[in-house]
N, C-alpha and C positions, 0 to 999 in steps of 0.2 A: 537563381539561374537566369540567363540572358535569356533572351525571346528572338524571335526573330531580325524583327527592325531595329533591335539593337546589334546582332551582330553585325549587319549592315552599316553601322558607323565606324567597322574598324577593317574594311576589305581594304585589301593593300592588290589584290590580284585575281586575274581569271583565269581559268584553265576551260576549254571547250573540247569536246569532239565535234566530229564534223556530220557526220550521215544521221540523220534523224533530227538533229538539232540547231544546223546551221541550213541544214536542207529537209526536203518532206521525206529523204528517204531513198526516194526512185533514185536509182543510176542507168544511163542507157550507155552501155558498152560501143568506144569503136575501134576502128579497126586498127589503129596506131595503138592498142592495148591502154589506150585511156578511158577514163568516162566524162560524161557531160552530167552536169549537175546544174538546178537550177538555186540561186540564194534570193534570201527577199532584201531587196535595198536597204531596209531603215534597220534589219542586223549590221549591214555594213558600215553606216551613218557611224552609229552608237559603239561601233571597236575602233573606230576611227576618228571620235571626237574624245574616249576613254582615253585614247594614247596619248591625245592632245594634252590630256590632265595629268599625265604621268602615271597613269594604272599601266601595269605588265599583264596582257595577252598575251598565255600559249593555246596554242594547238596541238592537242594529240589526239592519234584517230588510227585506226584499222586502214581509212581508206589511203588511197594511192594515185598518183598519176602526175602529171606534168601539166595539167590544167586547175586540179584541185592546190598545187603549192605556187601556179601563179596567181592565184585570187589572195591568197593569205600573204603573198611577197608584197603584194600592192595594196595591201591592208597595214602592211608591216608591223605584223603583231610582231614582241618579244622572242617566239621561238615555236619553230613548226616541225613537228614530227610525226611525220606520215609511216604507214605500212606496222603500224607497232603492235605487235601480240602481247606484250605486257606495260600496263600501260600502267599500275604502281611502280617498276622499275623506272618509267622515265620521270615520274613525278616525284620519287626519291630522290633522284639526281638533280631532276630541276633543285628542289631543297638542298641538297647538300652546294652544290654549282652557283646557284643564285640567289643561296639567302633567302627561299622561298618561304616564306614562314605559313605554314600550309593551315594555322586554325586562325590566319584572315582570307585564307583563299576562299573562291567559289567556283565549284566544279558543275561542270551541267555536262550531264549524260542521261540515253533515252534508253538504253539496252543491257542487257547482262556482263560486255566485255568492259562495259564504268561502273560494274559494282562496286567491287574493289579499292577502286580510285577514289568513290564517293566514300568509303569508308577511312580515310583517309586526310579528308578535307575537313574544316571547319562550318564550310554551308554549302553541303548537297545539295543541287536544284535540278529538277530537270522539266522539261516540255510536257504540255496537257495530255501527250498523248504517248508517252514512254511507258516502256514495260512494266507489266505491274507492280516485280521485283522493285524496279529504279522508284518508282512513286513512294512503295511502302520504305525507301531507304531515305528520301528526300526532305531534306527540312521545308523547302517548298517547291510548289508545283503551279509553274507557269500557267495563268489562262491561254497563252497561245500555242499551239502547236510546234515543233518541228519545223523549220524554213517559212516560217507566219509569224514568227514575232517575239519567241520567248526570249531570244539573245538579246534584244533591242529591252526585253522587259527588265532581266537582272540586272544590265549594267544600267539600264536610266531608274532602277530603284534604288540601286547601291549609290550613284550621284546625289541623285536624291536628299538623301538620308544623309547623304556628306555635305551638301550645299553646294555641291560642283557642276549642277545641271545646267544647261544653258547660262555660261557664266559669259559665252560668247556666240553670237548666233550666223558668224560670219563660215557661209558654205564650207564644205571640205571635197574634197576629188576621194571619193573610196570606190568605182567601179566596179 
């Protein structure tokens, strides 16, 4: 049976949510019906030097707005799909659509509505601080939290483990 760090040698892809995992969670409501969301930079670096290397980031998430799909447009992951109540349906389609071969993917979700999804994947992972459920589903669990550092953690271990880390160290614009 592979272990962990071995699955890790054969990630072809990432799938994220966004509310607890690219963020700490908080949303503050305004009044154009959007929210404000805070992200931690060195997440952004790490999906942004990932694309560089030819990995596919998607986004699928519950949340919504016109603020949260211009962070991910200027990120330019692979495929963003906001407001989703099922989010095995979208990741079905990613696979059938995109050749997504879903037991190299890794899925990182912190709550109940990525149970499913994590079941699904090849390497569940989510944040130090995800619902119980998500932990006990996860093949591993980030030391860092939620909008603190887990995203920056899977893709620069999956690198890693590939030899693709810092293969170049010349800046990137990720905003």
């Amino acid at each position: 049976m592979e272990n962990f760090k071995e699955k890790l040698t054969r990630v072809s892809a990432f799938v994220f949510d966004v509310d607890g995992v690219f963020t700490e969670g908080g949303i503050v409501p305004l009044p154009d019906d959007d929210f404000l969301r805070t992200y931690y930079a060195r997440d952004g670096y790490a999906v942004t030097y990932a694309i560089s290397e030819g990995y596919r980031i998607y986004i699928i998430t519950g949340g919504r707005g016109r603020l949260l799909r211009d962070r991910f447009e200027k990120l330019k992951v692979s495929g963003f799909f906001p407001n989703v109540g099922d989010k095995c349906a979208v990741l079905r389609g990613l696979a059938d659509s995109e050749g997504l071969d879903l037991a190299t993917t890794v899925y990182m979700g912190d709550d109940i509505p990525d149970l499913g999804v994590m079941g699904m994947v090849g390497i569940p992972v989510c944040p130090a601080d995800a619902a119980h459920e998500i932990v006990g589903a996860s093949a591993y669990v980030s030391q860092y939290a939620g909008g603190r550092g887990c995203v920056r953690d899977i893709i620069e271990q999956v690198l890693r483990a590939q030899g693709r880390w810092m293969r170049h160290t010349i800046g990137m614009h990720t905003v």
